[in-house]
C-alpha positions, 0 to 999 in steps of 0.5 A: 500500500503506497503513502497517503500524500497530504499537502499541509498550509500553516500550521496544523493543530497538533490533533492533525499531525497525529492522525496523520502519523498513525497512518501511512503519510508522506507530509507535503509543505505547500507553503514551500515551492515543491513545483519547479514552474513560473509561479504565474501559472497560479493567475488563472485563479489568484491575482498577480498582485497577492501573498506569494506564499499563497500563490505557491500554495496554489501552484503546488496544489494544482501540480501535485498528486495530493490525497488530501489537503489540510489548510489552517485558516485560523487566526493562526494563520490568515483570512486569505487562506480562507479564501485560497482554500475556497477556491481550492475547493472548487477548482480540485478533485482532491479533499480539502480540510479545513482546521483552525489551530487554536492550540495554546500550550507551549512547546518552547523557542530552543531553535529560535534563541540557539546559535546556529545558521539562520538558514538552518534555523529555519528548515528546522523550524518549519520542518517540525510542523510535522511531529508533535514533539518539541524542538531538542534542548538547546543552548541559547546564545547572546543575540547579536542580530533578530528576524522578526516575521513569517518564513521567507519564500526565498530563503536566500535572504537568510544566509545574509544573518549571523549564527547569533541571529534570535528570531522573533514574529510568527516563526517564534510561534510555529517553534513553539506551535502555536501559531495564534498566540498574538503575544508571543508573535509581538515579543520583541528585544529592543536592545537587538538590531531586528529586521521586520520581515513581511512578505508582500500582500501580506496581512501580517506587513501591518503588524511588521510595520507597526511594530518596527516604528516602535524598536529603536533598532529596526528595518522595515522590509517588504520582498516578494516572490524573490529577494533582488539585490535591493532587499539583500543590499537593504539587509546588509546595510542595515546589519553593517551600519548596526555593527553586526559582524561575523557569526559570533556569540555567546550562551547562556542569553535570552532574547 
């Protein structure tokens, strides 16, 4: 009998994740390009002008053999993902469940505080999704740089961070598996130069905005479907100019 292949968008409730590792599943991350194809072939059912990552969501699922699909439209994610999974109801053969990821109880931010290649950070992070266990203990470092904001399209950008980079925003919250705690998504450290990252068309660029006006130390920036050299130069300016040198840090820190 071959695996189930189940596309998932957000963050499931952590109910979800265990039903479907009592079965024979292959979990696919649509928010994630899976699909190697122009990201415009989304337009005959999403305008140009619109969240890329849902766009992506949108191109994977129309491409890929999915059994079933599980789309959090919650406030852990977004209204938008109301929408797009509509229209993935409409326009696809394959199920689409819709969930609502309330869940409240904490799992903790270890990958988040700890030093090791944004890069890394990430693929970690978005890659637990899918278990329901926490992240393994880890040392957090001093921060010397911070990411506040949703998982990039382009995790090209991320590679610009230092290892000692914490990460703040709703990232912070898919570590620790609630992705509609508003509290912890607003968690900020004043004393670390932060870049508030939003992708664009995203209601979450509120948000991001707001809360860079208020932080000393902040870069406001807003990439699409990829980051060109003026986002990245933006990036390394930003750090330059904030004396954020090499991957350098120290444990034992909170952030």
């Amino acid at each position: 009998m071959s695996a189930e292949r189940i596309g998932i968008v957000g963050v499931p409730p952590l109910a979800v994740i265990r039903e479907l590792q009592t079965g024979t599943c292959r979990i696919i991350d649509l928010d994630e390009p899976q699909v190697h194809m122009a990201i415009d072939l989304s337009a005959q059912f999403l305008p140009k002008v619109y969240c890329a990552v849902l766009r992506t969501v949108v191109l994977n699922a129309m491409y890929l053999d999915l059994d079933r699909i599980y789309i959090d439209v919650g406030p852990g994610k977004c209204d938008c993902a109301l929408h797009v999974a509509t229209i993935l109801e409409e326009i696809l053969d394959t199920p689409v469940v819709m969930t609502r990821n309330l869940d409240d109880r904490p799992f903790g931010v270890n990958i988040c505080r700890t030093r090791m290649p944004l890069f890394d950070k990430f693929m970690a992070i978005t890659r637990a999704v899918q278990v329901d266990q926490p992240s393994p203990p880890l040392p957090p470092c001093t921060p010397t740089a911070g990411f506040w904001g949703v998982p990039p399209r382009d995790f090209s950008i991320l590679t610009l961070f230092p290892d000692t980079t914490h990460i703040y925003g709703w990232t912070r919250c898919m570590e620790n598996k609630t992705p509609a705690n508003l509290e912890l998504e607003m968690h900020v450290n004043p004393s670390v130069p932060t870049v508030f990252f939003a992708q664009s068309f995203c209601a979450k660029t509120a948000l991001a905005h707001h809360l860079s006006r208020l932080h000393p130390r902040a870069l406001y920036l807003d990439c699409d479907v990829t980051a060109g050299n003026s986002v990245r130069a933006k990036i390394e300016a930003f750090l330059e100019l904030s004396g954020v040198g090499g991957n350098t840090g120290m444990c034992d820190a909170a952030g």
